[in-house]
C-alpha positions as a Markdown table, in Angstrom:
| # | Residue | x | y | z |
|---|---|---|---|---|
| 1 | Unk | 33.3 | -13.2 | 23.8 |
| 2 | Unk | 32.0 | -11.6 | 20.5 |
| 3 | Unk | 34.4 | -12.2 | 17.2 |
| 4 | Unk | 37.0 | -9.5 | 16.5 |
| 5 | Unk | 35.2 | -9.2 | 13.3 |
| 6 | Unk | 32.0 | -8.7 | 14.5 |
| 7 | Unk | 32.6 | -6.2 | 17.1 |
| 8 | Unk | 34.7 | -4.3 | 14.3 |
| 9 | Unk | 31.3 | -4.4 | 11.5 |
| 10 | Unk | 29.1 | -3.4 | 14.6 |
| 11 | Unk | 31.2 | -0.7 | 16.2 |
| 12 | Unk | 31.3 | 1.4 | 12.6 |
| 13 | Unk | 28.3 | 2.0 | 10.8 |
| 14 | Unk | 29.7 | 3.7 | 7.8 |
| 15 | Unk | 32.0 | 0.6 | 6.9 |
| 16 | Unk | 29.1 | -1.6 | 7.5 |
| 17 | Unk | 26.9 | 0.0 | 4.8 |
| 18 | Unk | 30.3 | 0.9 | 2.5 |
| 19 | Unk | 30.4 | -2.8 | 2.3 |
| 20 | Unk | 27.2 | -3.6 | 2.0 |
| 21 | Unk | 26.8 | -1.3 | -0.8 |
| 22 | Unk | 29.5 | -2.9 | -2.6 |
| 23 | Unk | 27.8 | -6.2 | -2.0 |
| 24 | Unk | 24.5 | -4.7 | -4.0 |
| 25 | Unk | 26.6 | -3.0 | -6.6 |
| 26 | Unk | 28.2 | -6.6 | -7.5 |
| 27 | Unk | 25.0 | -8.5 | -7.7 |
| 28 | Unk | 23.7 | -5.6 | -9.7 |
| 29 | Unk | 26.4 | -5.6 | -12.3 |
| 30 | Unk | 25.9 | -9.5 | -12.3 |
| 31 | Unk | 22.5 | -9.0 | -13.1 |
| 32 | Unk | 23.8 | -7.2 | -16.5 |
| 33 | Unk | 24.7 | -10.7 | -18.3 |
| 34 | Unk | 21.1 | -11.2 | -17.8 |
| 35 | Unk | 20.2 | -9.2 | -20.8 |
| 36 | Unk | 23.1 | -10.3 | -22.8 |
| 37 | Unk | 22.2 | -12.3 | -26.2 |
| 38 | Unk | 21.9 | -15.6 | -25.1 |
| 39 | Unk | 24.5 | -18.1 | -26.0 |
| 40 | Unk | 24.8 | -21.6 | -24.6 |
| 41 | Unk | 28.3 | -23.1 | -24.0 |
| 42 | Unk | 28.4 | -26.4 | -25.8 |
| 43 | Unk | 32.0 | -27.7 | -26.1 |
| 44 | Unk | 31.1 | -29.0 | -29.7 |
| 45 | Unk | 30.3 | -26.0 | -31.1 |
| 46 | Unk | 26.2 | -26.9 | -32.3 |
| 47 | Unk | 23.8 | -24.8 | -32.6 |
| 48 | Unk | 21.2 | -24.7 | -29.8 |
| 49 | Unk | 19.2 | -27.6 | -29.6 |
| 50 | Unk | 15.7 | -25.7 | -29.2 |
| 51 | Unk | 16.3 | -24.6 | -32.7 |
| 52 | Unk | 16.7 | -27.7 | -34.0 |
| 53 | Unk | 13.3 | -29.2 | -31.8 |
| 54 | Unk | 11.4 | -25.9 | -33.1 |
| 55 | Unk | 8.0 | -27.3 | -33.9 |
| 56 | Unk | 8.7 | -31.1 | -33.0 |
| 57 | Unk | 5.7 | -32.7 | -31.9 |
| 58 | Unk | 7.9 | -34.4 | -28.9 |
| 59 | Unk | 9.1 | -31.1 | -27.8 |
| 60 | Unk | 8.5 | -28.7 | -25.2 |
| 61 | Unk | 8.7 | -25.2 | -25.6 |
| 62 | Unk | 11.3 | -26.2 | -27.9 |
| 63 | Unk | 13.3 | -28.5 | -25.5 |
| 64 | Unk | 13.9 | -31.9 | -26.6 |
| 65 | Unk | 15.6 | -33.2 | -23.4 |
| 66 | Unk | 19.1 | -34.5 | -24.2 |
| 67 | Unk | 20.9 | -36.4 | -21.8 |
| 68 | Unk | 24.3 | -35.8 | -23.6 |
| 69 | Unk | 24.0 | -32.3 | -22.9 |
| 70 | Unk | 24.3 | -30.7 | -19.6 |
| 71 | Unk | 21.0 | -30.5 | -17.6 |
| 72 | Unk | 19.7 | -32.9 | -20.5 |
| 73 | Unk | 19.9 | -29.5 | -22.6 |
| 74 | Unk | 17.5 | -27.0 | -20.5 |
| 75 | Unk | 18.3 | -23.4 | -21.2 |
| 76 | Unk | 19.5 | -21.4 | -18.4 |
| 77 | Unk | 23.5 | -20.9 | -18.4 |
| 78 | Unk | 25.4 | -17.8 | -19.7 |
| 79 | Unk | 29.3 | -17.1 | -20.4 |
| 80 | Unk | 31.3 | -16.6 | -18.0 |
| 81 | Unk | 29.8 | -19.1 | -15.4 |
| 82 | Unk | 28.7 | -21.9 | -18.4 |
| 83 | Unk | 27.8 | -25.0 | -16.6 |
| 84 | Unk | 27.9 | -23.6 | -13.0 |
| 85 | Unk | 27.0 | -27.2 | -11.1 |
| 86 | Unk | 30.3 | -27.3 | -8.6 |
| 87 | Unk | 27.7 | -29.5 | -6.0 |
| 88 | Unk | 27.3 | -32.3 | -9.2 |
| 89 | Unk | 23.6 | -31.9 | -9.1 |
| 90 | Unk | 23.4 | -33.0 | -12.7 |
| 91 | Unk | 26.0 | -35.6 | -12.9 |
| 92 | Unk | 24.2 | -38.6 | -13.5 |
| 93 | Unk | 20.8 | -37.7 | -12.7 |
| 94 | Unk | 17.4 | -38.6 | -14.4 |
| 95 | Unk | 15.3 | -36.8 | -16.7 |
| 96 | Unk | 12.9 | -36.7 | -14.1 |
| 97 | Unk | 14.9 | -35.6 | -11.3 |
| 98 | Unk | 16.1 | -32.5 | -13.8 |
| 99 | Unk | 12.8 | -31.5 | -14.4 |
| 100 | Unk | 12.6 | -31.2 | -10.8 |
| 101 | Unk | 15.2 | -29.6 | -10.0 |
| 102 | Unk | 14.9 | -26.9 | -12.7 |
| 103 | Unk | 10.9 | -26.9 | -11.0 |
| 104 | Unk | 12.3 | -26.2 | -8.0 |
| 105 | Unk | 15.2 | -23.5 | -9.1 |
| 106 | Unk | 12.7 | -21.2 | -11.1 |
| 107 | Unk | 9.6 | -21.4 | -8.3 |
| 108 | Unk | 12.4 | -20.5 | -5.6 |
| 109 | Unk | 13.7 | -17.9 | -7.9 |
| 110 | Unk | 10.0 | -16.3 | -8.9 |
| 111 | Unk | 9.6 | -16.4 | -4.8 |
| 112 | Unk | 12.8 | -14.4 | -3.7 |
| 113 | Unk | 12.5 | -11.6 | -7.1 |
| 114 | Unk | 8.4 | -11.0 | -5.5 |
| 115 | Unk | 10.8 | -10.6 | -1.9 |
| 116 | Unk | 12.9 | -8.2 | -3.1 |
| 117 | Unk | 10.5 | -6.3 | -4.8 |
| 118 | Unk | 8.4 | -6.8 | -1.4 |
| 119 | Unk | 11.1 | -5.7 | 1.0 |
| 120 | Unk | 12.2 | -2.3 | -1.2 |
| 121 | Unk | 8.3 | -1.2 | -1.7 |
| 122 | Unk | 7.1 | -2.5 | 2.2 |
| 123 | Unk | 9.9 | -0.3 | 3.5 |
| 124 | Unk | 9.5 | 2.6 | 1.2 |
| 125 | Unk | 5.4 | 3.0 | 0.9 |
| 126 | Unk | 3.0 | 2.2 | 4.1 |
| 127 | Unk | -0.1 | 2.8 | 2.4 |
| 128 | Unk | -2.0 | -0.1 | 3.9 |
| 129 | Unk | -2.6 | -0.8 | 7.5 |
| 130 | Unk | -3.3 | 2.9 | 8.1 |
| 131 | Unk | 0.6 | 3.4 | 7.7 |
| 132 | Unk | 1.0 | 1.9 | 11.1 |
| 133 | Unk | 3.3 | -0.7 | 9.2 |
| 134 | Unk | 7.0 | 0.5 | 9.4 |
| 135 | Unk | 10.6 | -0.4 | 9.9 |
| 136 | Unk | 12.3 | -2.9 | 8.6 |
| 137 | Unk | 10.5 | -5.8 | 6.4 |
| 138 | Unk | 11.5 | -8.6 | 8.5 |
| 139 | Unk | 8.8 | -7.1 | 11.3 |
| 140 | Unk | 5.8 | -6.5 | 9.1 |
| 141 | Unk | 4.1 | -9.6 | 9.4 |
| 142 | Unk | 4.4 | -9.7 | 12.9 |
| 143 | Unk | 3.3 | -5.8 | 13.3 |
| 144 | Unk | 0.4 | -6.5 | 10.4 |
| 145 | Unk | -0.8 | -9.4 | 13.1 |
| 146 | Unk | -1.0 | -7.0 | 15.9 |
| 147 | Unk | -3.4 | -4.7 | 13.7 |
| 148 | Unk | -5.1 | -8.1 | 11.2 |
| 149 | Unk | -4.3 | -11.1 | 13.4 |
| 150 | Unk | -6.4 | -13.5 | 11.2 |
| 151 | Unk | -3.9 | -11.9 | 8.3 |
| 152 | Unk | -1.8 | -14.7 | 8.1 |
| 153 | Unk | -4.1 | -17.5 | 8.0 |
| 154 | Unk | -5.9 | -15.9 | 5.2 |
| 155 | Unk | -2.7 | -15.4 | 3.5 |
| 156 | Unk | -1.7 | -19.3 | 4.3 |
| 157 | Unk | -5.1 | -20.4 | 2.8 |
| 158 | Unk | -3.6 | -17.9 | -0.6 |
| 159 | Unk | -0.4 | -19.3 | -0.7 |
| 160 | Unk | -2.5 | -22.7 | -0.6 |
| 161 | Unk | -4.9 | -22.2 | -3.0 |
| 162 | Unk | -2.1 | -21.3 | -6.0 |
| 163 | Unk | 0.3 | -24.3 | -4.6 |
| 164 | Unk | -2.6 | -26.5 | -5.4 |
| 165 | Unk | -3.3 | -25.0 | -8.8 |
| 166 | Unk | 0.5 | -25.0 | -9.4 |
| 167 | Unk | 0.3 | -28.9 | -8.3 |
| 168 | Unk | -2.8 | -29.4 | -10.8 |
| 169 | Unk | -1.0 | -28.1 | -13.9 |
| 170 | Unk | 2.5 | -30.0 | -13.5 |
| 171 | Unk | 2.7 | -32.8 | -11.2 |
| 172 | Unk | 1.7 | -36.5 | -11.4 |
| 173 | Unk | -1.3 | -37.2 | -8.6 |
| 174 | Unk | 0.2 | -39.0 | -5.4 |
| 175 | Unk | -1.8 | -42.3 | -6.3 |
| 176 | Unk | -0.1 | -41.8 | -9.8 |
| 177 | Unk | 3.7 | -41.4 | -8.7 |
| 178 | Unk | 5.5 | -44.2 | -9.8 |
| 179 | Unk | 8.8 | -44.1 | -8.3 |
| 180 | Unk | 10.5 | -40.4 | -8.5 |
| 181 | Unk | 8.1 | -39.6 | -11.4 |
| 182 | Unk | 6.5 | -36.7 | -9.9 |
| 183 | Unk | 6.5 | -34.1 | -12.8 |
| 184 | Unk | 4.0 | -34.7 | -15.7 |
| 185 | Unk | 5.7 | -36.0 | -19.0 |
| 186 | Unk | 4.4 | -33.1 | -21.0 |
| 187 | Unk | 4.9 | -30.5 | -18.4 |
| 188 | Unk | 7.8 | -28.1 | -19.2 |
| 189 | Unk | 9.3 | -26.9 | -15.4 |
| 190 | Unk | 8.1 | -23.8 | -14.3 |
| 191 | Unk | 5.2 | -23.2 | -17.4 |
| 192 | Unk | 2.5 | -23.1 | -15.4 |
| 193 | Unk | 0.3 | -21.4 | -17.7 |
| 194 | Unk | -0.1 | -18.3 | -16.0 |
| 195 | Unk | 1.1 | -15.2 | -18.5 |
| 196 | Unk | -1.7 | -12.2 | -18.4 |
| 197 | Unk | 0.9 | -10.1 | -20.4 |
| 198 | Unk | 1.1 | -12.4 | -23.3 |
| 199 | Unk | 5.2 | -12.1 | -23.2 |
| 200 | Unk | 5.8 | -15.7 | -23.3 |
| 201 | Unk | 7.4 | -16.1 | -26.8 |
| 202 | Unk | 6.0 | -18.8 | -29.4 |
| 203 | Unk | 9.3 | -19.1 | -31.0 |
| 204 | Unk | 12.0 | -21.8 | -29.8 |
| 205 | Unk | 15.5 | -19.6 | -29.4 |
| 206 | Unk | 13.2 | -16.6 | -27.7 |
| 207 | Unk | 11.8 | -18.7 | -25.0 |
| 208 | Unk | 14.7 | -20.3 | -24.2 |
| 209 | Unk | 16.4 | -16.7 | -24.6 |
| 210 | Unk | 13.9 | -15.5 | -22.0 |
| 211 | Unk | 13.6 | -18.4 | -19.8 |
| 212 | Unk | 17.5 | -17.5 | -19.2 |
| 213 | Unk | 17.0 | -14.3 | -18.1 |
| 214 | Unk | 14.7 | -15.4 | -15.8 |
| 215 | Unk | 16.4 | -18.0 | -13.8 |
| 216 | Unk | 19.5 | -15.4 | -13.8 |
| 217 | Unk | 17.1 | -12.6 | -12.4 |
| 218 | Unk | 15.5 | -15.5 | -10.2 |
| 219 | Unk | 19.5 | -16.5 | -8.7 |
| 220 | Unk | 20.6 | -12.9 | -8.3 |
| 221 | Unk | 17.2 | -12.5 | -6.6 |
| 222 | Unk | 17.4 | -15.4 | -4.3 |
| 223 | Unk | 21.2 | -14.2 | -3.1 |
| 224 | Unk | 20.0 | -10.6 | -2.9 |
| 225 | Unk | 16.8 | -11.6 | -0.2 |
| 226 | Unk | 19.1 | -13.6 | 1.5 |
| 227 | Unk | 21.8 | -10.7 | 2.1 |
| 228 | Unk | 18.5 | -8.4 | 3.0 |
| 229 | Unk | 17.1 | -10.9 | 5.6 |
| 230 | Unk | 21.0 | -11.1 | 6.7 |
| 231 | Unk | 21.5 | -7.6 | 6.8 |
| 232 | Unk | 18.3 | -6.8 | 8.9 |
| 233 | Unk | 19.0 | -9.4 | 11.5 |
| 234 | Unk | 21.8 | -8.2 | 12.2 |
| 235 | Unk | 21.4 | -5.0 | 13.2 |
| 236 | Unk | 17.6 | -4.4 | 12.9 |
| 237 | Unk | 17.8 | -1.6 | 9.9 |
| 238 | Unk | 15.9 | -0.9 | 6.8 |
| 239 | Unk | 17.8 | -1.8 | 3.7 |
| 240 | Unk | 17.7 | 1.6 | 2.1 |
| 241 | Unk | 18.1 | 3.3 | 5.6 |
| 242 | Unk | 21.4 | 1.1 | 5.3 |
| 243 | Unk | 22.5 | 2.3 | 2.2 |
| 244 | Unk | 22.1 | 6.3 | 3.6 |
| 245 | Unk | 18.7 | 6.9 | 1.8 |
């Protein structure tokens, strides 16, 4: 039979989206550190160590990587969470392998922010598609195919065509990988070399002020697309249509 719990969430409406409001009202206020001054916890009390590598010839962005720091000293956690790693992702690993995974975090997290964006525009505007293109966002690629069905192949070969570039800019060739070297040495993770607003800063502190903010709009982002995708599979309702809009 179905969980007491379930049948109790499905049975009321109202409590469903009460809680689910409170759920977006919590990751919203969590997105409010964001925009707080950066500081970086460092149990010794230093000074952050992209203003000390400010305009070293090694450095990138201002990062010197420092193994004796957390994340070999990459910018990216704020007060109250500080180092935030309860899986041990970063006990003991490589330079490398950091680079990576810091690659991986802030692609993931530009991904799911574009989502959210996607899933509160798709379901509130249906300007394209002759407007035949509504409900909730989890649909629309399947109802775009029944009006486009070469649509997603053509947005495959997209998705392709920037992978590749991304791949060009950062990562070792495959005939080049020598062991789990797959970042390039002078590639900084993420910096891809695409900024058409000119807001990427040329001093050390701001970048690694605003590279922060990013990765903590890119987490909140990645938890908030999964609660959407969660939300509309369960019970096949817009997310704005959920919250009583």
């Amino acid at each position: 039979g179905t969980h007491p719990y379930l049948t109790t969430c499905l049975s009321f409406p109202e409590t469903r989206t009460m809680k689910f409001s409170a759920v977006i009202l919590a990751l919203a206020f969590g997105a409010a550190t964001a925009f707080a001054p950066f500081r970086a916890p460092n149990a010794a009390g230093k000074s952050l160590k992209v203003e000390i590598a400010a305009g070293t010839p090694d450095s990138l962005n201002g990062w010197v990587p420092d193994e004796s720091a957390f994340a070999w000293g990459l910018p990216g956690a704020l007060e109250p969470m500080g180092n935030f790693d309860p899986a041990g992702f970063a006990d003991g690993c490589s330079l490398q392998e950091m680079k990576r995974y810091r690659e991986a975090e802030v692609t993931h997290g530009r991904v799911a922010m574009l989502s959210v964006i996607g899933f509160l525009v798709a379901e509130s505007f249906h300007p394209l598609f002759g407007g035949e293109i509504i409900g909730p966002a989890i649909d629309h690629l399947t109802e775009v195919r029944k009006v486009q069905p070469e649509f997603f192949e053509l947005l495959a070969i997209a998705i392709g065509i920037v992978e590749t570039s991304r791949a060009q800019n950062g990562w070792v060739p495959p005939a080049q990988v020598q062991g789990k070297q797959f970042l390039n040495e002078d590639y900084y993770p993420g910096d891809i070399g695409f900024d058409p607003a000119g807001l990427k800063p040329t001093d050390a502190a701001e970048f690694a002020e605003m590279q922060t903010k990013e990765l903590q709009h890119g987490r909140l982002a990645m938890l908030a697309s999964m609660g959407f995708i969660a939300q509309e599979l369960t019970n096949h309702v817009g997310i704005f249509e959920n919250l009583g809009y």
